[in-house]
Structure formats: C-alpha cells, structure tokens
DSSP file (Angstrom, degrees, kcal/mol; ACC not computed):
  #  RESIDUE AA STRUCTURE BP1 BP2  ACC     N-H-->O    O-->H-N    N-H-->O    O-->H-N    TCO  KAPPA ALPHA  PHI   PSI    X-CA   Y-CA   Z-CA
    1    1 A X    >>        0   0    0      0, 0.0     3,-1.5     0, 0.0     4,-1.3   0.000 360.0 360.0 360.0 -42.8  -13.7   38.0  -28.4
    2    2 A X  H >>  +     0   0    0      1,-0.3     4,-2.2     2,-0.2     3,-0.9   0.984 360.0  55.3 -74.6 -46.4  -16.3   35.4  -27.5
    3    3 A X  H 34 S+     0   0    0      1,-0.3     4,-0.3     2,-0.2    -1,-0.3   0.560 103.7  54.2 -63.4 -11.3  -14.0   32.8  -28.9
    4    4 A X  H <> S+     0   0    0     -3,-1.5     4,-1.3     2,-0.1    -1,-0.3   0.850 107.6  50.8 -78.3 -44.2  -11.3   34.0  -26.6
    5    5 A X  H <X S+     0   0    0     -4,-1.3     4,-0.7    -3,-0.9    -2,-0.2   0.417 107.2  55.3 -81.9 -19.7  -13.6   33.6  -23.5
    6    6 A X  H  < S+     0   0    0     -4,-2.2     4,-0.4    -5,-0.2    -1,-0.2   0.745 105.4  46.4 -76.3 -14.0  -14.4   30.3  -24.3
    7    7 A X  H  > S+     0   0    0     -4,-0.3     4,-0.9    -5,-0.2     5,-0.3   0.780 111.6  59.9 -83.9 -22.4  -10.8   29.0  -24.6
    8    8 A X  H  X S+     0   0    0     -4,-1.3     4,-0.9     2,-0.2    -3,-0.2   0.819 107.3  41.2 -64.7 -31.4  -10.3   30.7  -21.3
    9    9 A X  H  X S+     0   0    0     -4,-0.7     4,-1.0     2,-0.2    -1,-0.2   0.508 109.6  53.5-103.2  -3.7  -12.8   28.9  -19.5
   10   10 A X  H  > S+     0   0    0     -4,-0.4     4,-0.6     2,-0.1    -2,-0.2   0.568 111.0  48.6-109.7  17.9  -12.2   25.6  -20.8
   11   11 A X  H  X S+     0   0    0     -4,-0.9     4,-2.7     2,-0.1     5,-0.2   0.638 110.6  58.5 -64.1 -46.4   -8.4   26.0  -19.8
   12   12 A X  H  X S+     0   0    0     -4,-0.9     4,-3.1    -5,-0.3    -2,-0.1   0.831 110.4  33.3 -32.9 -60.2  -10.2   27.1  -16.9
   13   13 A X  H  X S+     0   0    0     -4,-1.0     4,-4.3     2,-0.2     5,-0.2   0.953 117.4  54.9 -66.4 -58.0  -12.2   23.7  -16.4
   14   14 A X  H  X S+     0   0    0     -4,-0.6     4,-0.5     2,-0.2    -2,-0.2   0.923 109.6  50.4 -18.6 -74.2   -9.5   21.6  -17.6
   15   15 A X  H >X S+     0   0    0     -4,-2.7     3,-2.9     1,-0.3     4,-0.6   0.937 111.6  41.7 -40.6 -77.8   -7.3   23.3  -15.1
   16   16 A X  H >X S+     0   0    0     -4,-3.1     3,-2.3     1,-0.3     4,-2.0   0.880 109.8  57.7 -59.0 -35.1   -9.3   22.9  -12.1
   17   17 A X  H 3X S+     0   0    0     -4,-4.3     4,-1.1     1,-0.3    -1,-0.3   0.551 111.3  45.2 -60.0   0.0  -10.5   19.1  -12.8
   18   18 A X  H <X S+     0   0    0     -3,-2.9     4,-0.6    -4,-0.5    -1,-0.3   0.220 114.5  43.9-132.1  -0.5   -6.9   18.0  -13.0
   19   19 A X  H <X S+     0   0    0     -3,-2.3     4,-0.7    -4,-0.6    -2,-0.2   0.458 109.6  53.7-119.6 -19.1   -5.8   20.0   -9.8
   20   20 A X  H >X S+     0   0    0     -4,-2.0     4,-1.4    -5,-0.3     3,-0.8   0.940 115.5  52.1 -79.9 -61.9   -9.3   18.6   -7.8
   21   21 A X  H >< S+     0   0    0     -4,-1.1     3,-2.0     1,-0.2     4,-0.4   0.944 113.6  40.2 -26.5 -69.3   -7.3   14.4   -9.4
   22   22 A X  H 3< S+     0   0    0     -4,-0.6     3,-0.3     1,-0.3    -1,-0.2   0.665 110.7  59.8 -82.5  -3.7   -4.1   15.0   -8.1
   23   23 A X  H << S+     0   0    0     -3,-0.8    -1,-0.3    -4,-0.7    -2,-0.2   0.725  98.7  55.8 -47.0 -58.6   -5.6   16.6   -4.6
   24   24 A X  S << S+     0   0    0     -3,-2.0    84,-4.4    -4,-1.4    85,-0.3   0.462  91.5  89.0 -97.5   5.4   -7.6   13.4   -3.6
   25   25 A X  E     -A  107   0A   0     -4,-0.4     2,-0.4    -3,-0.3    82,-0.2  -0.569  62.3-177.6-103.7 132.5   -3.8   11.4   -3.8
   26   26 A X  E     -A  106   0A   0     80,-0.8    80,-0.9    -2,-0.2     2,-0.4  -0.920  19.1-131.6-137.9 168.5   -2.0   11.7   -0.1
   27   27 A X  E     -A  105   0A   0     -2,-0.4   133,-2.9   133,-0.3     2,-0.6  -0.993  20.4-176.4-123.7 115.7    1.7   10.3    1.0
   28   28 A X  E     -A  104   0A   0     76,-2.5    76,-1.4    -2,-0.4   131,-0.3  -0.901  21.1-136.1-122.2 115.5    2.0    8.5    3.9
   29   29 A X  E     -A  103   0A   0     -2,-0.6   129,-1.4   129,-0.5     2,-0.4  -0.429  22.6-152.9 -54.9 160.5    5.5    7.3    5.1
   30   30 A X  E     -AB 102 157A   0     72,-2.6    72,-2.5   127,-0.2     2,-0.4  -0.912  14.0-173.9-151.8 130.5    5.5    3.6    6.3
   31   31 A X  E     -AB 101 156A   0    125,-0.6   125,-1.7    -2,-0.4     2,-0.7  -0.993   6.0-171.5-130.8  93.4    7.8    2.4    8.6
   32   32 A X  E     - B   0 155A   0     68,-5.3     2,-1.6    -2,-0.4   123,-0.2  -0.758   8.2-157.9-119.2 104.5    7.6   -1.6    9.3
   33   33 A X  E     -     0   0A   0    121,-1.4   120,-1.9    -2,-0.7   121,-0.2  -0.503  15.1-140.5 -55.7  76.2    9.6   -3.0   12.1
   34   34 A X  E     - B   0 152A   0     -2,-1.6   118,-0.2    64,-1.3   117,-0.1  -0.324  16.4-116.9 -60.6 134.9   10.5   -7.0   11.7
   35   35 A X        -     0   0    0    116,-3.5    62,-8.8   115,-0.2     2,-2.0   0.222  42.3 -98.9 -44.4 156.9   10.5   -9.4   14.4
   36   36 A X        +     0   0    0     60,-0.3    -1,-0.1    61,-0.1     2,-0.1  -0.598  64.8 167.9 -96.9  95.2   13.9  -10.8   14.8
   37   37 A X        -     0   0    0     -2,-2.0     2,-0.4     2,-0.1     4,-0.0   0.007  31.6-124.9 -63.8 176.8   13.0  -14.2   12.7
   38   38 A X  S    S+     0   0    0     -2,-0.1     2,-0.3    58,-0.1    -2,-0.0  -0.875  72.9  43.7-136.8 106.9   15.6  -16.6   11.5
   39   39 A X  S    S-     0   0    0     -2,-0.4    57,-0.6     1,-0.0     3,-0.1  -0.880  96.6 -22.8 145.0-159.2   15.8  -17.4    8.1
   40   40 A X  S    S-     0   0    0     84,-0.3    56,-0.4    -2,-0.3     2,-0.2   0.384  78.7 -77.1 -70.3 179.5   15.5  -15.2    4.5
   41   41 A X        -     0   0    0     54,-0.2    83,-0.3     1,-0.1    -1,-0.2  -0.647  50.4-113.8 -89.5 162.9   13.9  -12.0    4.2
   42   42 A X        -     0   0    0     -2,-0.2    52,-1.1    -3,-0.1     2,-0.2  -0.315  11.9-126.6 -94.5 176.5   10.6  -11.8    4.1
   43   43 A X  E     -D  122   0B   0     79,-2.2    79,-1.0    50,-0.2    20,-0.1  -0.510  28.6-177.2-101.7 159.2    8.2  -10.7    1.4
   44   44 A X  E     -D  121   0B   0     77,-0.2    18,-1.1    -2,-0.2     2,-0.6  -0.626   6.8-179.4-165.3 102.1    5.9   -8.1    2.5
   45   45 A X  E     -DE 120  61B   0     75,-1.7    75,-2.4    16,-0.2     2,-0.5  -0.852  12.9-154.2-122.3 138.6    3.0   -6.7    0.2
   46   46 A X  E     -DE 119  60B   0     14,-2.8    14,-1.4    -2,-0.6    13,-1.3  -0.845  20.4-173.8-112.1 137.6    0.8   -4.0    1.4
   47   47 A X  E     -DE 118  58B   0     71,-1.2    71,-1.5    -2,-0.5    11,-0.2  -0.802  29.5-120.7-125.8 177.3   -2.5   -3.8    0.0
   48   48 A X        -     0   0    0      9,-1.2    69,-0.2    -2,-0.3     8,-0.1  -0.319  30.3-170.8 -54.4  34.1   -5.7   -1.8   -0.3
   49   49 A X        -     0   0    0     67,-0.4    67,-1.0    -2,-0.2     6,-0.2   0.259  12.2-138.7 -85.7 148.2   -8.5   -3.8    0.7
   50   50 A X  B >>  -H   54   0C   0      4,-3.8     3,-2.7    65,-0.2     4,-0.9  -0.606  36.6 -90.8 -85.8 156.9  -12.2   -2.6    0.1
   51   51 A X  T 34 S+     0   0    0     62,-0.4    -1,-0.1     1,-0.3    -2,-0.1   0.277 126.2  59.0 -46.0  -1.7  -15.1   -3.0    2.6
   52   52 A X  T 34 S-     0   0    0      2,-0.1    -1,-0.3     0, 0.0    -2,-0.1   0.100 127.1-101.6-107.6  19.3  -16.5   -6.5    1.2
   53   53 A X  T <4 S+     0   0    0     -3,-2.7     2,-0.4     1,-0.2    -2,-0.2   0.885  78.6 143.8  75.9  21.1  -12.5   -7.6    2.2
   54   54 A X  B  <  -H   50   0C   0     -4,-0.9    -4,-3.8    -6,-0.1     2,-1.3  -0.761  53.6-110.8 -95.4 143.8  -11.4   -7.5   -1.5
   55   55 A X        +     0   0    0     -2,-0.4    -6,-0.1    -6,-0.2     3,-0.1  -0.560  41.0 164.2 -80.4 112.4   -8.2   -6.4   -2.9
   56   56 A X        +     0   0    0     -2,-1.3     2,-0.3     1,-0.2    -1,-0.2   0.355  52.2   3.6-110.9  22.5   -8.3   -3.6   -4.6
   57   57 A X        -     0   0    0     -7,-0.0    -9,-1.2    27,-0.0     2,-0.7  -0.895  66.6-122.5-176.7 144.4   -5.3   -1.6   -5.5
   58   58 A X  E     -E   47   0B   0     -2,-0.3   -11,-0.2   -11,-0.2     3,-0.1  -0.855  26.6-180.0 -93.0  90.2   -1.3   -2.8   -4.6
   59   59 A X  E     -     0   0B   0    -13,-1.3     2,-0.2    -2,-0.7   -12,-0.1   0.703  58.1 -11.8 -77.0 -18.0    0.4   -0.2   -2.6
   60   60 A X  E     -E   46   0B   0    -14,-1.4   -14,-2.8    44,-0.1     2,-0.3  -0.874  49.4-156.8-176.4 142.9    3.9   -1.6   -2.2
   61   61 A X  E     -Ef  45  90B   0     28,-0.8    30,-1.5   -16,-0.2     2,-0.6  -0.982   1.0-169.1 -76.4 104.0    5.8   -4.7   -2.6
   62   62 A X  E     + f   0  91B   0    -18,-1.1     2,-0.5    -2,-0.3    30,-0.2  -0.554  64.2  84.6-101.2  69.7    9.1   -5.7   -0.6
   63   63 A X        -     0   0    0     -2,-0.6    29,-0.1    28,-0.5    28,-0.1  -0.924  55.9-164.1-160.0 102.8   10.4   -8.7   -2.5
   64   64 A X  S    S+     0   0    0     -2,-0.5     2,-0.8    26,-0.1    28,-0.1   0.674  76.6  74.0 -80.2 -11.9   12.7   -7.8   -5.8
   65   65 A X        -     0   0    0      1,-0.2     3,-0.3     3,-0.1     4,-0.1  -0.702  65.2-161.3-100.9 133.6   12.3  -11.8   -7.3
   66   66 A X  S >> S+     0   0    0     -2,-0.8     3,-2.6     1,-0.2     4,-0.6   0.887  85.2  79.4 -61.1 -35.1    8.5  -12.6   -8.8
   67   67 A X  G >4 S+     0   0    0      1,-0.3     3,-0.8     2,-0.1    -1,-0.2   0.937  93.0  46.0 -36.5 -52.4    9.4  -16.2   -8.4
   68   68 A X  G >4 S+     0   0    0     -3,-0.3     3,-1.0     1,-0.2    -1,-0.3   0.230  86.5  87.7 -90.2   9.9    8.6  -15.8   -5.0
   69   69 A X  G X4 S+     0   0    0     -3,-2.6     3,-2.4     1,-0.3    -1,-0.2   0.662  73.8  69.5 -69.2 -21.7    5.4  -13.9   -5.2
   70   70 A X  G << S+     0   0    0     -3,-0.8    -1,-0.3    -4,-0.6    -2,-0.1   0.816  84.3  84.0 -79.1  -8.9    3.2  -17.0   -5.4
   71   71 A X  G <  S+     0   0    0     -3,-1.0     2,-0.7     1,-0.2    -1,-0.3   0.396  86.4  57.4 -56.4 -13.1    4.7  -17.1   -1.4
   72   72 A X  S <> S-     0   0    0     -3,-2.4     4,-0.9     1,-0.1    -1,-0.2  -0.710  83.4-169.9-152.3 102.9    1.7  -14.6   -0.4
   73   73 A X  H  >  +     0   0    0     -2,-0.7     4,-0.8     1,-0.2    -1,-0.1   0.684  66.1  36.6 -66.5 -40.9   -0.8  -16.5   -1.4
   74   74 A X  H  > S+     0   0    0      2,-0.2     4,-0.7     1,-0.1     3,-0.2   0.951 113.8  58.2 -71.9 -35.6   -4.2  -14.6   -1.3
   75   75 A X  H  > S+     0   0    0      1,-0.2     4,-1.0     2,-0.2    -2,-0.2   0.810 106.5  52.2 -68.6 -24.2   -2.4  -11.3   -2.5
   76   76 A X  H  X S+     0   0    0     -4,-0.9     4,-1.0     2,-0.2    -1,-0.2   0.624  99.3  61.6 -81.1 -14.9   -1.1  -13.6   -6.0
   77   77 A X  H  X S+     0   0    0     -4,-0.8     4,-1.3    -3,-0.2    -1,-0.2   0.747 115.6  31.3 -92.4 -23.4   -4.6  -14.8   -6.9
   78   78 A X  H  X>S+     0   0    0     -4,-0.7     4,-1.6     2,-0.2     5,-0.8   0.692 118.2  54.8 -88.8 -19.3   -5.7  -10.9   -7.4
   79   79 A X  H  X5S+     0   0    0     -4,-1.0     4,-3.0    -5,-0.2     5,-0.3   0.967 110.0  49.3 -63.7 -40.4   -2.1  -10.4   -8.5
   80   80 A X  H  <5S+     0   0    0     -4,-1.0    -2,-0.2     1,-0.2    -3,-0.2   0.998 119.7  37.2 -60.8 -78.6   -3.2  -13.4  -11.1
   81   81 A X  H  <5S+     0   0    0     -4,-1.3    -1,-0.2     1,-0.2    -2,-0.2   0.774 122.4  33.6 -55.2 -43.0   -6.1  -11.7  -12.1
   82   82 A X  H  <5S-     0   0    0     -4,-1.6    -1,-0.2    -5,-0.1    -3,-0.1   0.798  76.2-156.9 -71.3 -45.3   -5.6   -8.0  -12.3
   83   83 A X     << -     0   0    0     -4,-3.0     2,-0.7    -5,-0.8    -3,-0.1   0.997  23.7-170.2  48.9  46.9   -1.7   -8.3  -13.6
   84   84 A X        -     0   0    0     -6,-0.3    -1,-0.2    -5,-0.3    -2,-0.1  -0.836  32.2-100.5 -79.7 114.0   -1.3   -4.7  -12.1
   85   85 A X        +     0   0    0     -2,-0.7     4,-0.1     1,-0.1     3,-0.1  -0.171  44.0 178.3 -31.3 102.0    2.3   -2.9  -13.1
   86   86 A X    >>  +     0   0    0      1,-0.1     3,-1.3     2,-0.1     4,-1.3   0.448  51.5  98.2 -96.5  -4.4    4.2   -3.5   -9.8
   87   87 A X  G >4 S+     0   0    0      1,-0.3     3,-1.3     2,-0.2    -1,-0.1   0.894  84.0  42.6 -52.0 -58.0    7.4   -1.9  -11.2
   88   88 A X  G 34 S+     0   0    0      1,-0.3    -1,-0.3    -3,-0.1    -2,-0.1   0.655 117.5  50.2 -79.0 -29.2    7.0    1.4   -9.8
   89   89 A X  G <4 S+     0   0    0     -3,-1.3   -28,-0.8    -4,-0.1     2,-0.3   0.550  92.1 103.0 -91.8 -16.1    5.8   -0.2   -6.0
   90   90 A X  E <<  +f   61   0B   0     -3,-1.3   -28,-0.2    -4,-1.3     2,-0.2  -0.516  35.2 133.2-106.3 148.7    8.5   -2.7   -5.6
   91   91 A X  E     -f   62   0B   0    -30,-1.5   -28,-0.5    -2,-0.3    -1,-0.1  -0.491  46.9 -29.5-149.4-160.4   11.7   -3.0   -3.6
   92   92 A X        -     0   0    0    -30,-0.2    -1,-0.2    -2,-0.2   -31,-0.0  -0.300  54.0-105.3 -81.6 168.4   13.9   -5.2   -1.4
   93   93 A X        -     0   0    0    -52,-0.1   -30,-0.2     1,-0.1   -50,-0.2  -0.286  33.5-123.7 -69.4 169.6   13.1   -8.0    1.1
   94   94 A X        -     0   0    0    -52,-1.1     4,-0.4   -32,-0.2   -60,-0.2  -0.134  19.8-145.5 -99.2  38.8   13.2   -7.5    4.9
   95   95 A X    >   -     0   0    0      2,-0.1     3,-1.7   -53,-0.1   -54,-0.2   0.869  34.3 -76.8 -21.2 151.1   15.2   -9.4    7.1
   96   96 A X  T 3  S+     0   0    0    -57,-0.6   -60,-0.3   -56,-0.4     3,-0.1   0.138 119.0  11.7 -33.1 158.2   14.6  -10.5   10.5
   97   97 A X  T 3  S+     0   0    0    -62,-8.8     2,-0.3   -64,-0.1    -1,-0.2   0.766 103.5 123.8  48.6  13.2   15.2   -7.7   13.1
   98   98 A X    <   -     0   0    0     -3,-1.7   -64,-1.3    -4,-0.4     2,-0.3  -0.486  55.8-146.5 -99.1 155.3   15.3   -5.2   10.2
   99   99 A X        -     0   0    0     -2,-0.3     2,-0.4   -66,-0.2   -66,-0.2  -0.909  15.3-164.0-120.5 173.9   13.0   -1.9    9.7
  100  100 A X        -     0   0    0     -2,-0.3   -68,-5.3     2,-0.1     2,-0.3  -0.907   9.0-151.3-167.7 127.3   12.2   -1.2    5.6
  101  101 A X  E     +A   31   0A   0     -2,-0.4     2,-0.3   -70,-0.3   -70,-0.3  -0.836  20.1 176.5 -98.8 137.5   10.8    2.5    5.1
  102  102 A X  E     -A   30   0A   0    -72,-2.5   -72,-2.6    -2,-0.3     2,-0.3  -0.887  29.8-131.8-144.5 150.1    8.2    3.0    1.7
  103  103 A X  E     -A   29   0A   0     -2,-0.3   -74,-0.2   -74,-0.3     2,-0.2  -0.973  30.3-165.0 -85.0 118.4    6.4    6.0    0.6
  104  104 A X  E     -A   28   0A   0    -76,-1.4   -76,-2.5    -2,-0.3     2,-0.4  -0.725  12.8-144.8-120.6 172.4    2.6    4.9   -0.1
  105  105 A X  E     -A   27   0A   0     -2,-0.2     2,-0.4   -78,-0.2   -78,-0.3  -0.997  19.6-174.8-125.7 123.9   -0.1    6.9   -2.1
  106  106 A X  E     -A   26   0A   0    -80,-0.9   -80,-0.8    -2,-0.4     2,-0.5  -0.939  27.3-118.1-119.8 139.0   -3.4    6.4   -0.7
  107  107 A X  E >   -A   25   0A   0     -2,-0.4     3,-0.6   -82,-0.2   -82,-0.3  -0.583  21.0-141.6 -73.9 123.9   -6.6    7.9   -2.4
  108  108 A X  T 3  S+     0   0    0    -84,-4.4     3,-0.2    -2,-0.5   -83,-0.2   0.478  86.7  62.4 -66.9 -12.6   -7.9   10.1   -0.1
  109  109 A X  T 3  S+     0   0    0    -85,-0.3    -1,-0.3     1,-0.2    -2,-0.1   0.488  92.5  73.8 -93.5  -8.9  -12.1    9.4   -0.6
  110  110 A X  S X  S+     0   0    0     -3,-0.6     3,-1.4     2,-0.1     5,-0.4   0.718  72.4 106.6 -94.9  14.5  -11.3    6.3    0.4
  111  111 A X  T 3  S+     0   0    0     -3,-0.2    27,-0.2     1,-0.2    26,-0.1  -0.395  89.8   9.8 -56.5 125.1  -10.8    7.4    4.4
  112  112 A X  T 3  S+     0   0    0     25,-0.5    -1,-0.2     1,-0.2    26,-0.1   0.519  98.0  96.6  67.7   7.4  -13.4    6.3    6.4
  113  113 A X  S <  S-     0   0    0     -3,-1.4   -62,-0.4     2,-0.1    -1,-0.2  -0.224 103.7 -79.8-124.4  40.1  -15.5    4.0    4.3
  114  114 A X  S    S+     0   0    0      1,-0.2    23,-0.3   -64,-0.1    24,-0.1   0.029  80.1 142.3  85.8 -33.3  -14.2    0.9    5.3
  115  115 A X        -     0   0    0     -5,-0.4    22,-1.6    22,-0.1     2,-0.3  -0.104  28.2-166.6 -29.2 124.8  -11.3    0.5    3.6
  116  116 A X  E     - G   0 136B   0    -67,-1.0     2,-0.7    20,-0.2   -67,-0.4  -0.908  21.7-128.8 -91.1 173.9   -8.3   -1.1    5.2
  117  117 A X  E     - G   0 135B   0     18,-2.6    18,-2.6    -2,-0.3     2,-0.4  -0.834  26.3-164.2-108.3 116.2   -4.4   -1.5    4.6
  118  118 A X  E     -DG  47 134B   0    -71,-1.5   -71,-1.2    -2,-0.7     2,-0.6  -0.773  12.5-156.5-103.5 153.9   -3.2   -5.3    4.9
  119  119 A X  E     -DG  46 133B   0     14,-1.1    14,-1.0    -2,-0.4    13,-0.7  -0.869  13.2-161.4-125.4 114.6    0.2   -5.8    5.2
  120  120 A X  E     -D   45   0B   0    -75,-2.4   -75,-1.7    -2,-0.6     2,-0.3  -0.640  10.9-172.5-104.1 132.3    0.6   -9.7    3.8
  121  121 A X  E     +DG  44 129B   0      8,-2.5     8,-2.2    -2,-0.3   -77,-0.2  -0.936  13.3 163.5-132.8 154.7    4.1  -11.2    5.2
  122  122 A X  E     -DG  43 128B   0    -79,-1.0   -79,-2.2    -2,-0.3     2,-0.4  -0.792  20.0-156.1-165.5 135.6    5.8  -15.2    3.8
  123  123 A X    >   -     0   0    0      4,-1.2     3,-2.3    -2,-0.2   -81,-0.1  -0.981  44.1 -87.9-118.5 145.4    9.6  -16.2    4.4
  124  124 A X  T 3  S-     0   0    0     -2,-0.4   -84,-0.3   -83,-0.3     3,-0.1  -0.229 110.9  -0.2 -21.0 101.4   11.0  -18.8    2.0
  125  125 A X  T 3  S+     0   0    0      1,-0.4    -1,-0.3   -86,-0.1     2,-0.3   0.750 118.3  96.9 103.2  19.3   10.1  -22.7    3.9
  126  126 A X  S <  S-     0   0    0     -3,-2.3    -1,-0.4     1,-0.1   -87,-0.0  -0.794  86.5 -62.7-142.6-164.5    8.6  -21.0    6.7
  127  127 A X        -     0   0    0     -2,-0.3    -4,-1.2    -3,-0.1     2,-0.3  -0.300  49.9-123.9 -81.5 159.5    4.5  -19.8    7.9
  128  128 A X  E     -G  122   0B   0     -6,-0.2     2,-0.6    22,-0.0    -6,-0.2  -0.901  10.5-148.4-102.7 113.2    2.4  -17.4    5.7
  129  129 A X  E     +G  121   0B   0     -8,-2.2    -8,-2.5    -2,-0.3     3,-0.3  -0.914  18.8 176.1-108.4 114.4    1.1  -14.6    7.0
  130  130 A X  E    S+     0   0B   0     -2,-0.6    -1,-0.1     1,-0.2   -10,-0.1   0.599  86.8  10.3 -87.0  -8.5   -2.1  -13.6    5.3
  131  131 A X  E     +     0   0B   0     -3,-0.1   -11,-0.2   -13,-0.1    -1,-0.2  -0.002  68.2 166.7-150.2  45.3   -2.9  -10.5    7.6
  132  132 A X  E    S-     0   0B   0    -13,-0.7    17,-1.2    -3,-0.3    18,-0.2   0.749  78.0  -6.8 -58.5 -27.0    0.1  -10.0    9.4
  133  133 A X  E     -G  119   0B   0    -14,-1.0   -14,-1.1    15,-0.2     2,-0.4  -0.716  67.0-157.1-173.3 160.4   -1.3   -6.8   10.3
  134  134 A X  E     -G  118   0B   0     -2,-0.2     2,-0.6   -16,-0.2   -16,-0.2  -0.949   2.4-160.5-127.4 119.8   -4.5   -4.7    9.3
  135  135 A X  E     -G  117   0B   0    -18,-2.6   -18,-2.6    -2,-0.4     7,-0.1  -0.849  20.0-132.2-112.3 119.4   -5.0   -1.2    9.5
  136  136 A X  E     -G  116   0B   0     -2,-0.6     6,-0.6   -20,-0.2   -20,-0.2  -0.043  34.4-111.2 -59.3 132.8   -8.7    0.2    9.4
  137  137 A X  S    S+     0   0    0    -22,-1.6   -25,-0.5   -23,-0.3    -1,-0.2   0.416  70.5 139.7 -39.8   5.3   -8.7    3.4    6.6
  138  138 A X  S  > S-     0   0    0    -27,-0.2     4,-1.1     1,-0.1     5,-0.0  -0.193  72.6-129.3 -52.0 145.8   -9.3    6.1    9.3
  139  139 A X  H  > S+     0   0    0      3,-0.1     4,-0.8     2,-0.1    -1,-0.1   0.751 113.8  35.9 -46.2 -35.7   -7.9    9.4    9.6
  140  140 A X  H  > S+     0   0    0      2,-0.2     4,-1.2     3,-0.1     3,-0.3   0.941 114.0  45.5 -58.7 -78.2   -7.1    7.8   13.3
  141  141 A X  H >4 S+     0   0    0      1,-0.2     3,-2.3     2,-0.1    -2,-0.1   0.950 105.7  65.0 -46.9 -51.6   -6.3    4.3   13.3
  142  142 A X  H 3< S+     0   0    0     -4,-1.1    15,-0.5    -6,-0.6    -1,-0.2   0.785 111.0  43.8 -61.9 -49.6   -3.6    5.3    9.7
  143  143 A X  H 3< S+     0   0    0     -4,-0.8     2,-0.4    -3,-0.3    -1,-0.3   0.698 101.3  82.3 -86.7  -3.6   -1.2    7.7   12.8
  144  144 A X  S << S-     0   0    0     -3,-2.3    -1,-0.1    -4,-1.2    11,-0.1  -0.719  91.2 -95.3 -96.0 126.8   -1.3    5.1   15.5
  145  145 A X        -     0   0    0     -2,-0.4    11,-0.2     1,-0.1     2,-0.1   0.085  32.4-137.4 -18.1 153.2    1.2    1.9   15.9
  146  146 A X  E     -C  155   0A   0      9,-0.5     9,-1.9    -3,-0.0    -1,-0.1  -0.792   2.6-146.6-143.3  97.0    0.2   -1.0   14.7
  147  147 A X  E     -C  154   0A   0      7,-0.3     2,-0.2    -2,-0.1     7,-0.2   0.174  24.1-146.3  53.3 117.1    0.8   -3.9   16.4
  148  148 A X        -     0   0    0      5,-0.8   -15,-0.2     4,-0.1   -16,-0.1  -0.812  15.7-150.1-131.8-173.6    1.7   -7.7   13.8
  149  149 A X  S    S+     0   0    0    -17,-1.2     2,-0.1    -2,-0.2   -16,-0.1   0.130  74.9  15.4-144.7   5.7    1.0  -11.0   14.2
  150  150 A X  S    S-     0   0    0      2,-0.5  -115,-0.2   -18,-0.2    -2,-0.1  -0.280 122.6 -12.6-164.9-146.6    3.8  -12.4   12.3
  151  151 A X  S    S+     0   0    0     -2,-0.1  -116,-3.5  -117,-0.1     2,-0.6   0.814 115.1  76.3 -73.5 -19.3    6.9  -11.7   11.1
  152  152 A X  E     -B   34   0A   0   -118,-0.2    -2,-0.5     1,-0.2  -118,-0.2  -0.600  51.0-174.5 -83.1 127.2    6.3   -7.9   11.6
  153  153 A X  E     +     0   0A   0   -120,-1.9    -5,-0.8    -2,-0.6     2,-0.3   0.831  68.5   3.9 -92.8 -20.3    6.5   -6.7   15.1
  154  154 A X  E     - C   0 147A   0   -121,-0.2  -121,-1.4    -7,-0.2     2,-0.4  -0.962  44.2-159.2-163.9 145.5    5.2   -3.1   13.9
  155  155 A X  E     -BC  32 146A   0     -9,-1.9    -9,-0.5    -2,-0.3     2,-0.4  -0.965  12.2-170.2-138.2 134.1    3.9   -0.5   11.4
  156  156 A X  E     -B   31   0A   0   -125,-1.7     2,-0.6    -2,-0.4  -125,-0.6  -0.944   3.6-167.2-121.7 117.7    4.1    3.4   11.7
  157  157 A X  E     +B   30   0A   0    -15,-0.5     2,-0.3    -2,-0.4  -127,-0.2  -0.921  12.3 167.9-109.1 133.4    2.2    5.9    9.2
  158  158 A X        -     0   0    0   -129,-1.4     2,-0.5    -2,-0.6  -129,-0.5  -0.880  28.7-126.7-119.0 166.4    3.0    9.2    9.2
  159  159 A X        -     0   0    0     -2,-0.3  -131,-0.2  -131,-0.3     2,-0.1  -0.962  21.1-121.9 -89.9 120.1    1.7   11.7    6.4
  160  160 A X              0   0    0   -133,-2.9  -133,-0.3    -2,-0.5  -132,-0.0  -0.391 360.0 360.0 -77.5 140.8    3.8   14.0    4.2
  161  161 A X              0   0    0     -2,-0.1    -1,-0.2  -135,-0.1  -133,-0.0   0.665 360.0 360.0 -86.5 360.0    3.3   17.1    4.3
C-alpha cells in the first residue's frame, strides 16, 4: 500500500513540474510590414536580447540560404558561437513592400526584466540594419506597433490564445 502512494505522488510531482515547464512558454503572432525597398528580400532575424544587450536565444529567422547569414552581422557572431539549431525557426526572405507572419515562443519569466526583442534586417549590396526595430519585454510595449528604422516599416504582436 505505501508503495502504491509513493508511485502516486511522484507521478504526482513529475506531473505537475512538467505542466508548471510548458506553462511559462507563450505564442505571440508577429506580423512585420516591409518598407517598399528595391532590391532582394531581406533577411530578417528576431532575437532575444537580455538586459546587459546580449543575445540570448534566436526566435525566428526569415532568410532560407545560410550563405547569407553572415549579412546580419552582430546576430552571426552569437550565431558563430552558440551554433543554435535554427531549423525549426527559419523561413523565407521578405521583399520590399511585403508583410511575412511567424509564430514566436517567448519564455514568459522573462516579461518585464529587461529583456527585449530585436528585429536585425540586411538586403544583399545594400545597408545593415543592426536594430531595425527593438521591442522592450513588457506585457505593454509586446501589443503596441512598432515603429522601424530600416527596411521594416512595422511590427505587430499579438498573443495566442
């Protein structure tokens, strides 16, 4: 009997630590309008960046060739270093005048601690955008436009429910 009531409460524990993980995980649609540019599509990598301005985590990619990564230049020297598994984040370029939709997973303790989202922009022969636009981690700033500086004229987060 006691041996019954101990596998029941360490299913128990199990259970709940692994439902408390996938809980802290949120889904935010992202919506990025591009400027109407002339020339290729652009690269576009959205990142995590931590409160000393580091990169910490790759949320999305828009580029399908790697060749062309070393084109956004700050995000490829942690790309260099980390070698973090982009398959699962990456997708097509954006072309001028274009909009490009992603689903992004943002850890949810990180809300409110500094944290921002950069969105890093480079077309092929043309300017480098190293912050083409930066949204502070808030529960506020992530549902309001955002305003770019570069080839993006705009970024929209919404959260799924």
């Amino acid at each position: 009997m006691n041996t019954i009531i101990k596998i029941a409460l360490i299913t128990l524990l199990f259970s709940a630590v692994s439902v408390s993980t996938f809980a802290q995980t949120g889904k935010y649609k992202c919506m990025i309008q591009m400027n109407a540019y002339q020339g290729e599509g652009a690269y576009v990598v959205i990142s995590l960046i931590n409160p000393k301005g580091a990169y910490e985590k790759t949320l999305a990619v828009l580029g399908p060739d790697k060749q062309w990564y070393n084109t956004l230049k700050e995000w490829y020297k942690f790309q260099a270093k980390t070698k973090e598994k982009l398959s699962a984040v990456t997708g097509a370029s954006v072309g001028g005048g274009d909009r490009a939709m992603r689903t992004l997973e943002i850890d949810e303790s990180k809300f409110n601690k500094g944290y921002k989202l950069r969105f890093e922009s480079a077309v092929e022969e043309q300017k480098y955008h190293t912050a083409d636009v930066e949204i502070p981690l808030t529960k506020e700033a992530i549902t309001e436009k955002a305003n770019g500086k570069g080839y993006i004229k705009l970024v929209k987060l919404n959260k799924v429910q």
